[in-house]
N, C-alpha and C positions, 0 to 999 in steps of 0.2 A: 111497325117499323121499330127496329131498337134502337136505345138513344144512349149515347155517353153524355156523364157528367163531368166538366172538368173546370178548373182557375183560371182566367186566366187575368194577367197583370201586366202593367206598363216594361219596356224593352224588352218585345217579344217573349216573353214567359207564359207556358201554358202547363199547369198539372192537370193531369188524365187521371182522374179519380175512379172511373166507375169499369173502363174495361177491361185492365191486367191487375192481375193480384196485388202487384208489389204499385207503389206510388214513383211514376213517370214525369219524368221534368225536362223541359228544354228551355233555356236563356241564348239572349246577348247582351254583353254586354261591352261597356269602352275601358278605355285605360286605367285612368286614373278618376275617379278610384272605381274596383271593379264593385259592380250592387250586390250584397252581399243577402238582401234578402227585399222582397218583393210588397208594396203596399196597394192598397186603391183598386186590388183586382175587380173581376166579373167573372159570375158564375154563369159559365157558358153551356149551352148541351147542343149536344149534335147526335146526326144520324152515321149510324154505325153501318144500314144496309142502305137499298134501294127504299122506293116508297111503299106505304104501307096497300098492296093493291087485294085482290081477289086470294083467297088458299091456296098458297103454294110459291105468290107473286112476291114474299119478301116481306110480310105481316108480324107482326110478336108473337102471334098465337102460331102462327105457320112455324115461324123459325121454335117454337118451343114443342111443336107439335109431335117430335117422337119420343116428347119426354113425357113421368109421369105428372099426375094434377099433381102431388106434392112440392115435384121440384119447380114446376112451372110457380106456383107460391114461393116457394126460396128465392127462385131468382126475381121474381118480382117486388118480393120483399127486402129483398137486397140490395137492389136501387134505388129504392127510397130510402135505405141508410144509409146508403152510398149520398143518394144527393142532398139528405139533411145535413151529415158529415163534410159536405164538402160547402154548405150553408156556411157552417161553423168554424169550419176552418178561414173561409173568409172573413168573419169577424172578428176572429183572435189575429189574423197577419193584418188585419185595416189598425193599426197602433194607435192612431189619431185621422180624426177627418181632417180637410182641408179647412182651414180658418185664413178670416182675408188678417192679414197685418198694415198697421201704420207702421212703414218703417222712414215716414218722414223725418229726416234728419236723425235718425237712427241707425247701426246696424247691427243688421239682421243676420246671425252665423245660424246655417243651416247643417245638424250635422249629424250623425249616429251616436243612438243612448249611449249612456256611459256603463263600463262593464260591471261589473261587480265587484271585482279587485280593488277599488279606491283610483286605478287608474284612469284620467281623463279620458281616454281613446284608444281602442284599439288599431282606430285608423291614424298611421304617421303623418298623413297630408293634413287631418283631422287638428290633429294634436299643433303640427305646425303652424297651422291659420290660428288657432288659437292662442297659442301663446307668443304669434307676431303680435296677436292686436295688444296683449299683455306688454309688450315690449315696446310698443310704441304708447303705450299708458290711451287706447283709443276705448271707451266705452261702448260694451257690445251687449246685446239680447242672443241667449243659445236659444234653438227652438230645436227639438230632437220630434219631426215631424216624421224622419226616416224617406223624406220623399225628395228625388234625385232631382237635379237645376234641367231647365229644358235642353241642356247638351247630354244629360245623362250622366252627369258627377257628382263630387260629396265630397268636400263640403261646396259650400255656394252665400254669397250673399244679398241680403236685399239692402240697399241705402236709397233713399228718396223713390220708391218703386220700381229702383234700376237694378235689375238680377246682372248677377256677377258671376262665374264659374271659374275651376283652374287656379290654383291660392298663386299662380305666379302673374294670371290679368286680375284677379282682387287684390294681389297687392299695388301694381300699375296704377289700378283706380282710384286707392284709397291714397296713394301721393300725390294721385292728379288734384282729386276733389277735396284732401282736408290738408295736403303740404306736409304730411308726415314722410320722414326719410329716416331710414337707417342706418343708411348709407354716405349718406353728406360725407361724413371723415375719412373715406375711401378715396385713395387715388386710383386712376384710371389703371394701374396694371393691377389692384387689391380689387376692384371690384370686376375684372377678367377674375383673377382667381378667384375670388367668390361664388360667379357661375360656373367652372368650371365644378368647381366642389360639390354645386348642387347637382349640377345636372348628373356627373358620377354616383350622389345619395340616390338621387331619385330614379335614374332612368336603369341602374346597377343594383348598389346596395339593398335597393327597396325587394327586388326580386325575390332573393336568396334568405332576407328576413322574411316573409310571406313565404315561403316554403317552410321555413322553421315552423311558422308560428300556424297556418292551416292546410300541411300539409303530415310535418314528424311531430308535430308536438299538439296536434288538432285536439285530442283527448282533454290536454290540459287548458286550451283555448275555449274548447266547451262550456267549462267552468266557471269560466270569464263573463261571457256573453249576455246581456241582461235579456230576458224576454221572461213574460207573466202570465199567468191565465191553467187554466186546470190542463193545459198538455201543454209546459211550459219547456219538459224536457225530451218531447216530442217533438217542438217545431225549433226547437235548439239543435237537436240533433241535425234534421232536414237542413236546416240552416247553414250549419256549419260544414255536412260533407257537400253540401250545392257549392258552399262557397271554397273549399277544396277542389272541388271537380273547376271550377271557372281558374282560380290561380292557378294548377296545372296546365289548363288550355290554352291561357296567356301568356305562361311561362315559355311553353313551346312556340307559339306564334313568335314571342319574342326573342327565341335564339336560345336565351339561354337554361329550358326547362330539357333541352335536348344533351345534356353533361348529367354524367351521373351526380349522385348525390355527391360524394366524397369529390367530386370537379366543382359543384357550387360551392360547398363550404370552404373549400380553397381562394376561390373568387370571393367571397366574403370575407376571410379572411383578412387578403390581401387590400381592403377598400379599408376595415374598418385601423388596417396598420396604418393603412396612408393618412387617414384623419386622428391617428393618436400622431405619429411624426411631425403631419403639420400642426397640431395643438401643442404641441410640445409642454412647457412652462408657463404658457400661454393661459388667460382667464377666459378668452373667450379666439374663435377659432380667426379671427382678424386681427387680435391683439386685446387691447384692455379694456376695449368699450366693446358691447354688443352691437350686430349688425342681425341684417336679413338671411345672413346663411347659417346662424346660430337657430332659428327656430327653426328650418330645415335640417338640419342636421341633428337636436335635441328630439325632433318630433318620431324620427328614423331609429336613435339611439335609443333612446327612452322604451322601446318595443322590448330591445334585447336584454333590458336594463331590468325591467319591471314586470314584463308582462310572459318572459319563455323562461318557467325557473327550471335548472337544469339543464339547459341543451347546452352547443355549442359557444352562439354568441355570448349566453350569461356567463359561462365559464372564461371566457374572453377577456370580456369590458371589465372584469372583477377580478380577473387575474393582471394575467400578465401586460394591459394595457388598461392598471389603472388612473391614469389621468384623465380617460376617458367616460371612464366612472364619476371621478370626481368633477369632470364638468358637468357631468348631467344631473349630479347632487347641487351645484352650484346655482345652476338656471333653475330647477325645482324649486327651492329655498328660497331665490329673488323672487318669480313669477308668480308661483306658486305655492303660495304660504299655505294654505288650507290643502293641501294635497299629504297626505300622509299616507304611508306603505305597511301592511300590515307585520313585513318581514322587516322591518327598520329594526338597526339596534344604533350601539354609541358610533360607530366608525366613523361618521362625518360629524359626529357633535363633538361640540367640549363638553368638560365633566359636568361643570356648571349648568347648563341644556339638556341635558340627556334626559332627565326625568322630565322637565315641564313640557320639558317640549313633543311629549307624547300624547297630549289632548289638542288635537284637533277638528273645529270644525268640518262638516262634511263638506266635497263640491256641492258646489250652488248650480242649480239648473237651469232656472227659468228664468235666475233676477238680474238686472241689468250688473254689469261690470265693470270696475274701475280700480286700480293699484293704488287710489286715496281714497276709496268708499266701499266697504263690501256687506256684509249680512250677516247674521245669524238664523241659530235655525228654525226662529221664528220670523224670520224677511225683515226683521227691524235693521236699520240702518244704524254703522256703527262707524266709528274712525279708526283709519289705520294709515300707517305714514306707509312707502314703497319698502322699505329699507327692515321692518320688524315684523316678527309674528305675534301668533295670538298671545303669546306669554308674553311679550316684549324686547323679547332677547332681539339684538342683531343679525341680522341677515346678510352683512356688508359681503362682500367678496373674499376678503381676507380672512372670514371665518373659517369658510372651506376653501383649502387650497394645501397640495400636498407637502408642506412639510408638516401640516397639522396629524396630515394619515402617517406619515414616518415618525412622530413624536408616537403614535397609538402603537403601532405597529413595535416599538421600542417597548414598549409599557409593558409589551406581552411578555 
């Protein structure tokens, strides 16, 4: 009987190793966020004919039997490097095994490695969760496990052994269970618009950036991608066009992967005018205090901001709707102190800043988090107020804000 070797992994994913040349994959996956790559498989084999009976009934030897003894060696040879290869390939995508966590009165952000760019996430739902809990000053544990919540999303969290999915019921829970809002100051028509904004980010804008980012610009998103091990740029690759091939087929399910290219970037366009309009002058997209639809919108923004240099959207946010730029230097700056870009110059600093303020610590991974307590990068425990970075300078809001880019922009 002959037998195939193939992967296979959690949300129906199976790679077909051993029977056609080229490497065959099929997924499902859900919405948000789509799995962009597969952990925890099994190396499965099956039967490719009937059972192995009498010469002629459908045997190994039978089915190889009008070839000669050498090739009958090749091919037999060949699936066994076929099914070591497909061994090893299982051990390079298993990232981490499963480990139990205490997340008693903890929480546990469940999320994808960080890329290689210096930036937090490539995923904006990602990025979002994250820098809610930043904004709500709530102390968190990352764990870059890569292994999706029992709904089949990313991020997810764990608090007192209670899994969470969807950052819109982890946020729900985490006001239920610890009284954090960041919304209190919101009257009842500001917090309609509020969701009205997100659900436009998320259910719209989010699309047409995913197109950008792994679909015209995948080459440079490559780049990004953290993954390690001696075919690091092999399962990168695999990774990244599987995760092309899933946002195209979502796109289309969704409506709007069915508009040509030059129709999406118009509809992108047209979303990210409506959130520089309504930011207007604005520090933050509800007024002067931060809310819940500043890290949805930051986490969205921040994609076209940092992570697609060159396309459309960066030529965008950096041109001719720069306030939008400068909000998302704004939230970096408060939240995100330790986040530094490798293409940063002076345009959001003062003169004073510009130099110190280009050593920064690395993201922190695995240490617990708080905007009054962070790390160095030996895990030692250091002090830092919400409001300064590692140099000391200020971080207040007034720092960045655009008459400071029209004083630069004069200088020239």
């Amino acid at each position: 009987m002959l037998w195939g070797v193939g992967l296979a992994a959690p949300r129906s994913c199976v790679a077909d190793l051993s029977r056609n040349r080229s490497l065959s994959l099929g997924w499902c996956a859900g919405p948000e966020e789509p799995p962009p790559a597969f952990y925890g498989g099994e190396i499965v084999a099956f039967p490719l004919s009937g059972g192995g009976g009498p010469p002629g009934g459908g045997g190994t030897m039978a089915a190889l039997g009008s070839d000669s003894w050498w090739k009958k060696t090749l091919y037999l040879t060949g699936g066994a490097l076929l099914a070591a290869a497909a061994y090893l390939l299982h051990e390079l995508l298993a990232i981490r095994k499963e480990e139990e966590l205490d997340s008693k009165d903890a929480i546990i952000l469940h999320q994808f490695s960080r890329p290689r760019n210096g930036v937090p996430s490539l995923s904006p739902f990602c990025l979002k969760m994250e820098t809610y809990l930043r904004m709500a000053d709530l102390p968190y544990q990352n764990y870059f496990d890569g292994k999706l919540s029992p709904q089949g999303k990313m991020p997810w969290i764990e608090y007192n052994h209670k899994k969470v999915s969807g950052t819109e019921f982890i946020i729900d829970f985490l006001e239920e269970k610890l009284g954090v809002n960041l919304n209190k100051h919101l009257g009842p028509h500001e917090r309609a618009v509020s969701r009205a904004v997100t659900k436009m980010v998320e259910e719209h804008l989010y699309w047409t950036l995913a197109y950008c980012q792994w679909v015209e610009n995948l080459h440079e998103t490559q780049k990004m991608v953290s993954l390690f091990g001696p075919f690091s740029d092999l399962l990168k690759w695999i990774f990244c066009h599987l995760t092309k091939g899933i946002v195209k087929r979502e796109m289309y399910g969704h409506g709007i992967g069915r508009f040509s290219e030059e129709e999406m970037y118009t509809l992108m366009e047209k979303d990210m005018r409506t959130l520089a309009g309504l930011l207007g002058d604005k520090k933050y997209i509800m007024g002067s205090t931060v809310s819940t639809v500043d890290a949805t919108v930051f986490g969205h923004l921040a994609q076209a901001m940092w992570t697609l240099p060159g396309t459309r959207p960066e030529r965008l946010i950096k041109g001719e709707l720069i306030n939008l730029a400068m909000y998302c230097e704004r939230i970096r700056r408060k939240f995100w102190p330790e986040w530094h870009h490798d293409d940063d110059n002076t345009l959001y600093e003062s003169e004073e800043s510009s130099e110190a303020s280009k050593t920064y610590s690395p993201l922190q991974d695995f240490s617990f988090y708080s905007r009054t307590e962070t790390f160095d990068e030996e895990g030692n425990s250091i002090s830092q107020t919400p409001d300064t970075d590692y140099t000391g300078h200020s971080l207040f809001d007034s720092d960045v804000d655009m008459d400071e880019y029209r004083d630069h922009e004069q200088c020239k």
